[in-house]
MARDREN-691284 format. One record per atom (N, C-alpha, C, O, CB): residue in one letter; atom name; x, y, z. Coordinates in Angstrom, 3 decimals, padded with zeros to 6 digits, m for minus. Glycine has a CB too. Layout:
N
PT   residuo   atomo         px         py         pz
PT         A      CA          X          Y          Z
...
//
This chain:
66
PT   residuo   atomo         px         py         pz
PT         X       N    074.564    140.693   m001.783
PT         X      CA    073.598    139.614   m001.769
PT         X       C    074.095    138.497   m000.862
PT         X       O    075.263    138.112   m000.900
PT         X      CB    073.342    139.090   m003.192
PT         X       N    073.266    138.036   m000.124
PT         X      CA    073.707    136.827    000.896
PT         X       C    073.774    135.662    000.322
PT         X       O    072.990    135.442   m000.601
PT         X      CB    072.823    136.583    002.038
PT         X       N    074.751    134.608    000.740
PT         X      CA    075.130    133.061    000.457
PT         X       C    074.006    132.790    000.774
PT         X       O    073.743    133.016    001.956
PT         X      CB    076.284    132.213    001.198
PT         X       N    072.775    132.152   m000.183
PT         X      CA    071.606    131.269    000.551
PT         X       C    072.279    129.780    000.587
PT         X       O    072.991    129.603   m000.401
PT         X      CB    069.961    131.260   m000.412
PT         X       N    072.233    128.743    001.418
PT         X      CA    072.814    127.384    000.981
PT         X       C    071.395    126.803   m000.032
PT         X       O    070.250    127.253   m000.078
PT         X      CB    073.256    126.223    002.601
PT         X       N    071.736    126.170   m000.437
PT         X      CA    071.310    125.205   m000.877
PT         X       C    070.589    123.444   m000.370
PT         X       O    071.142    122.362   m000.568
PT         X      CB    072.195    125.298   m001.432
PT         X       N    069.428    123.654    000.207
PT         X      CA    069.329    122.362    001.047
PT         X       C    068.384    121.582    000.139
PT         X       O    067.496    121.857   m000.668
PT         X      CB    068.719    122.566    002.682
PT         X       N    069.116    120.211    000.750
PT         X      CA    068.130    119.180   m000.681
PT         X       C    068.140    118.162    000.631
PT         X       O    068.953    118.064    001.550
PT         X      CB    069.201    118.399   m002.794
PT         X       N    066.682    117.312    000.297
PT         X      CA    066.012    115.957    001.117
PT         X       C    067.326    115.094    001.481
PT         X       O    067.969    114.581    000.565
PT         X      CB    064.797    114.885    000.013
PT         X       N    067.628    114.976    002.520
PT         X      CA    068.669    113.979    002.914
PT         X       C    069.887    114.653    003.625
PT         X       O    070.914    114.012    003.847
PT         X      CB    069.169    113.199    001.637
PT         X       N    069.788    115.550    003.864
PT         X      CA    071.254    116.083    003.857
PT         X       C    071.065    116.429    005.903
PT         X       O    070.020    116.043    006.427
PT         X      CB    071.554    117.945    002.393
PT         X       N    071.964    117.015    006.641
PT         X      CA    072.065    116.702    007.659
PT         X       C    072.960    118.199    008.086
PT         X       O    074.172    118.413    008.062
PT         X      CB    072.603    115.209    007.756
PT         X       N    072.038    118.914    008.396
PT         X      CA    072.368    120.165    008.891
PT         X       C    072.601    120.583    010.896
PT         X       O    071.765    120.227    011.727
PT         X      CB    071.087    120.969    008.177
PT         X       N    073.700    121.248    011.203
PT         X      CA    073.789    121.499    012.202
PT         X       C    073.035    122.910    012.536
PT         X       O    073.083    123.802    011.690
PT         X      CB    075.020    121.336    012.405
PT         X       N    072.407    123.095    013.644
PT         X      CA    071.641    124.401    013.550
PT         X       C    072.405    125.005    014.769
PT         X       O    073.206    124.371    015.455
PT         X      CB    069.833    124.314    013.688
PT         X       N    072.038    126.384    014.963
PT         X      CA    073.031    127.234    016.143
PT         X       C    072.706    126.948    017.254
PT         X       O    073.653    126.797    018.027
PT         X      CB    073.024    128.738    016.217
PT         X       N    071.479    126.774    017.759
PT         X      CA    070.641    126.606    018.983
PT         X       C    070.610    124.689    019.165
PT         X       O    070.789    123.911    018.228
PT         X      CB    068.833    127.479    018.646
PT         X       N    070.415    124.404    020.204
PT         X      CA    070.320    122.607    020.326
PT         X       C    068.731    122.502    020.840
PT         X       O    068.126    123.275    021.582
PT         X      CB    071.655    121.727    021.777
PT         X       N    068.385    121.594    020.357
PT         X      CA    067.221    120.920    020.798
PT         X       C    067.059    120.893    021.753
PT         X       O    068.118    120.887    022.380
PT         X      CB    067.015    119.947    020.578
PT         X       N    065.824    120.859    022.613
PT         X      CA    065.756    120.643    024.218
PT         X       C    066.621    118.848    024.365
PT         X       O    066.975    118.408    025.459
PT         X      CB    063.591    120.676    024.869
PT         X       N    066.760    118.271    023.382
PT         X      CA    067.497    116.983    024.005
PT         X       C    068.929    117.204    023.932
PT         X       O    069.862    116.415    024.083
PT         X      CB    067.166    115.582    023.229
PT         X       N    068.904    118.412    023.674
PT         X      CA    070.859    118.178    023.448
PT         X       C    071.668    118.455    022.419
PT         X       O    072.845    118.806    022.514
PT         X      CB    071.354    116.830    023.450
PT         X       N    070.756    118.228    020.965
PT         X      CA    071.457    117.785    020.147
PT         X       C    071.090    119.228    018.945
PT         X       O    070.287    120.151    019.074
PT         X      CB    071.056    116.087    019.839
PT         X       N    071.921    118.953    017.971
PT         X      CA    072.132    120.100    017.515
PT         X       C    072.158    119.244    015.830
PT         X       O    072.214    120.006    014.865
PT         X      CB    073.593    121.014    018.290
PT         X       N    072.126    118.056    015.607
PT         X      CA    072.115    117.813    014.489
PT         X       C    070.755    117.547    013.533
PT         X       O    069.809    117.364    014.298
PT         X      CB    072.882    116.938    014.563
PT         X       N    070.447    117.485    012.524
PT         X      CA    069.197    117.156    011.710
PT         X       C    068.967    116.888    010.511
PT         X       O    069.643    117.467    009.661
PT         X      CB    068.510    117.879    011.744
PT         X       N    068.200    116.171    010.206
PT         X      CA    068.027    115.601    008.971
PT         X       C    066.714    116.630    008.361
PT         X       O    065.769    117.171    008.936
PT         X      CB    067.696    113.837    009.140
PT         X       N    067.157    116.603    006.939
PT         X      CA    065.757    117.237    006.468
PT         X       C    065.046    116.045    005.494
PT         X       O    065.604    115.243    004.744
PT         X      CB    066.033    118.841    005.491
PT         X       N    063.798    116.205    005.747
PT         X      CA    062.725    115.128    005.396
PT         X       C    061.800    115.935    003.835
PT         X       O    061.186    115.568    002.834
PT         X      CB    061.471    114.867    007.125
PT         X       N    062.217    117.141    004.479
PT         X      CA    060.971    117.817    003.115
PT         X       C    061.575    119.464    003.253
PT         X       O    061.933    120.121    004.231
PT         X      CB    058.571    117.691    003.699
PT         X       N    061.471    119.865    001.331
PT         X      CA    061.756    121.323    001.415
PT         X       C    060.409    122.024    000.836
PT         X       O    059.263    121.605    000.999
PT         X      CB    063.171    121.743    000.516
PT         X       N    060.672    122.792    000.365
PT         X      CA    059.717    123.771   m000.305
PT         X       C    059.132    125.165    000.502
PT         X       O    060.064    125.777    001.024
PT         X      CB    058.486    122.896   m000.678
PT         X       N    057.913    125.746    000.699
PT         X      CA    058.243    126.833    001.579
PT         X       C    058.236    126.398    002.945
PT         X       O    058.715    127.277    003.663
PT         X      CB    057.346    127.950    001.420
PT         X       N    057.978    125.666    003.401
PT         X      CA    058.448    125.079    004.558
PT         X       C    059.285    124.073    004.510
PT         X       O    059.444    123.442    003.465
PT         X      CB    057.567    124.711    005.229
PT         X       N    059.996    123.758    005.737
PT         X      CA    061.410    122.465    005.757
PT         X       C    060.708    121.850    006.800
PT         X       O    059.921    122.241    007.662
PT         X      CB    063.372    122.929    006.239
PT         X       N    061.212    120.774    006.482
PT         X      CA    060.518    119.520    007.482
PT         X       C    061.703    118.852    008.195
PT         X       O    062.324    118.001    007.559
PT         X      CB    059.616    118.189    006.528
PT         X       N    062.045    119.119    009.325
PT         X      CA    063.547    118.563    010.024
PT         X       C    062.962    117.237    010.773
PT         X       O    061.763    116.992    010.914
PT         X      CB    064.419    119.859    011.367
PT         X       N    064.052    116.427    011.226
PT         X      CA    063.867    115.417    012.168
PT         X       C    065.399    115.700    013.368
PT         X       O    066.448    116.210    012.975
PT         X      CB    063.795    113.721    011.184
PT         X       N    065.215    115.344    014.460
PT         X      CA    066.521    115.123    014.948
PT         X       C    066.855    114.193    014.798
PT         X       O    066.141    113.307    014.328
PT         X      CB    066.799    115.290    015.971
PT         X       N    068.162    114.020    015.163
PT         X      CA    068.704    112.882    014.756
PT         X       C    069.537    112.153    015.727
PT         X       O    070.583    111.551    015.485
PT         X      CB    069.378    113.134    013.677
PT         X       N    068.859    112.304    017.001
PT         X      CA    069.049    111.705    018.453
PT         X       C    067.545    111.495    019.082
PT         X       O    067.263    110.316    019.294
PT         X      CB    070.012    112.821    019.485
PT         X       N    066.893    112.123    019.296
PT         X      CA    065.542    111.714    019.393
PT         X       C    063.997    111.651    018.423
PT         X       O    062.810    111.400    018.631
PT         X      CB    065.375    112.367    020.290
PT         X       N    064.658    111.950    017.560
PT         X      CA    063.525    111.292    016.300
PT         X       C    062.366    112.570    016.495
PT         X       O    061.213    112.155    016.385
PT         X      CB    062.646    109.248    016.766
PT         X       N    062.471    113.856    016.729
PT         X      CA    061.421    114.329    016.759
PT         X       C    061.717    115.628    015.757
PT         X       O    062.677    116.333    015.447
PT         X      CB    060.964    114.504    018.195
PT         X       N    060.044    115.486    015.384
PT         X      CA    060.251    116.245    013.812
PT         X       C    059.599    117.605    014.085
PT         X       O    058.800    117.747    015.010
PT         X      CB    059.355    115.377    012.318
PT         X       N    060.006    118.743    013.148
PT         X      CA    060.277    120.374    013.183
PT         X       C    059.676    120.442    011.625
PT         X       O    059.929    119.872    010.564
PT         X      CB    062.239    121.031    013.462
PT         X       N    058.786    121.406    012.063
PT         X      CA    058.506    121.698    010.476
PT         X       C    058.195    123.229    010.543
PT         X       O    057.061    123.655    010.761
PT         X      CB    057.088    120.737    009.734
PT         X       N    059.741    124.349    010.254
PT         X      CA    060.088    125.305    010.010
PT         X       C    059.275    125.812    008.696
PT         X       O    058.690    125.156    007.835
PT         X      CB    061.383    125.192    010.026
PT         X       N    059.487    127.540    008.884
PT         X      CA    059.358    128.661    007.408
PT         X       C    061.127    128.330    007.012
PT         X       O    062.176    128.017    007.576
PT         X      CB    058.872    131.030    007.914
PT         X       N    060.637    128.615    005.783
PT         X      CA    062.547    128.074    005.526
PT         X       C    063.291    129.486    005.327
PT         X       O    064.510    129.370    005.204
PT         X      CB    062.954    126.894    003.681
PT         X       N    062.773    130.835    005.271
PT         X      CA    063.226    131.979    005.859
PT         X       C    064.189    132.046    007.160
PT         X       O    065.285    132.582    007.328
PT         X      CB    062.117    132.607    006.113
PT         X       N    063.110    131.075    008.257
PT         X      CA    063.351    131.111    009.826
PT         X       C    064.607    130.250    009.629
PT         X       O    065.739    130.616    009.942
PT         X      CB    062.025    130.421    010.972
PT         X       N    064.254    128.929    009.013
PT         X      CA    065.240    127.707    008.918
PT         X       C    066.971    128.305    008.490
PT         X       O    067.947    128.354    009.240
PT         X      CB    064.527    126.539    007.520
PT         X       N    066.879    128.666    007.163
PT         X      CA    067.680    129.668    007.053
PT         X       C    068.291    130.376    007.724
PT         X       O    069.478    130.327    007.399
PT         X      CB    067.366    130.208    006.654
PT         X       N    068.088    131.106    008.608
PT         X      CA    068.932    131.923    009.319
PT         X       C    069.077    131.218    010.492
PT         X       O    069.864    131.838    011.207
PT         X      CB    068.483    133.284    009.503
PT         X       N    068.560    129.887    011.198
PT         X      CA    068.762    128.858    012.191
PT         X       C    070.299    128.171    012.337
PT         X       O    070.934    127.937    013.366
PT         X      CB    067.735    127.771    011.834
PT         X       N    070.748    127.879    010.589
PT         X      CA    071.957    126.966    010.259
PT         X       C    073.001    127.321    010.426
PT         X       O    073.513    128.436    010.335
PT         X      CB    072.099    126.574    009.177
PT         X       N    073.487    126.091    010.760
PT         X      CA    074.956    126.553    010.963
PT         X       C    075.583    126.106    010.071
PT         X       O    075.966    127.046    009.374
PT         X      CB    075.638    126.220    012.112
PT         X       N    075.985    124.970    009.607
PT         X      CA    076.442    124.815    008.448
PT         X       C    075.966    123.445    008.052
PT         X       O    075.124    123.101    008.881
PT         X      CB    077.848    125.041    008.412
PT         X       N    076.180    122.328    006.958
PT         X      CA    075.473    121.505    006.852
PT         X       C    076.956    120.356    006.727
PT         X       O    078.124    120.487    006.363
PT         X      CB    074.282    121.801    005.673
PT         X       N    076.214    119.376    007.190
PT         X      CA    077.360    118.435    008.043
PT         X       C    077.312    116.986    007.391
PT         X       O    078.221    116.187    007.614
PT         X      CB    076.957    118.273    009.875
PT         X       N    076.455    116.732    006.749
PT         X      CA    076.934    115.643    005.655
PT         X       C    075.922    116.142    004.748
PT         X       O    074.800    116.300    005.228
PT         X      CB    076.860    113.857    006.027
PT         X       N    076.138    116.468    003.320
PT         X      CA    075.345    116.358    002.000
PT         X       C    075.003    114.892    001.401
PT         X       O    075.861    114.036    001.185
PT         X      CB    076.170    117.102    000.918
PT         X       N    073.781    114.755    001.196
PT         X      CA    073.059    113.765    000.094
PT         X       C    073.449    114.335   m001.117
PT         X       O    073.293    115.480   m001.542
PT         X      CB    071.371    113.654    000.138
PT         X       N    074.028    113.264   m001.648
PT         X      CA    074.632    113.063   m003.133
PT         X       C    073.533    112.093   m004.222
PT         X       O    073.341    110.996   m003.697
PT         X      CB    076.279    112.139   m002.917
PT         X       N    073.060    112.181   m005.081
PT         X      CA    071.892    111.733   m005.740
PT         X       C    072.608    111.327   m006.922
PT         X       O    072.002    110.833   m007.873
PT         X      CB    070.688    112.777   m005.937
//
């Protein structure tokens, strides 16, 4: 069975591929069956299948603590 992570609103995931601006970092804004990303160098928002999202990540680079 595969490690699924665990992603919760706030947290700041690096993905494998970079944005056409460069950047490779992101915030998530919204989960459920879709994820709602923002970058987090040019402010522009992604709203992934979280299947796709999922297998996108690379690892997650600061956690929201609640």
């Amino acid at each position: 069975m595969e490690n699924i992570p665990i992603i919760r609103v706030g947290d700041v995931v690096e993905l494998k591929k970079p944005h056409p601006c460069g950047n490779k970092t992101f915030k998530v804004m919204r989960t459920g069956s879709d994820i709602k990303i923002v970058c987090c160098e040019c402010g522009r928002t992604l709203t992934l299948e979280r299947v796709k999202f999922e297998k996108m990540i690379k690892k997650i680079v600061l956690r929201e603590d609640n």
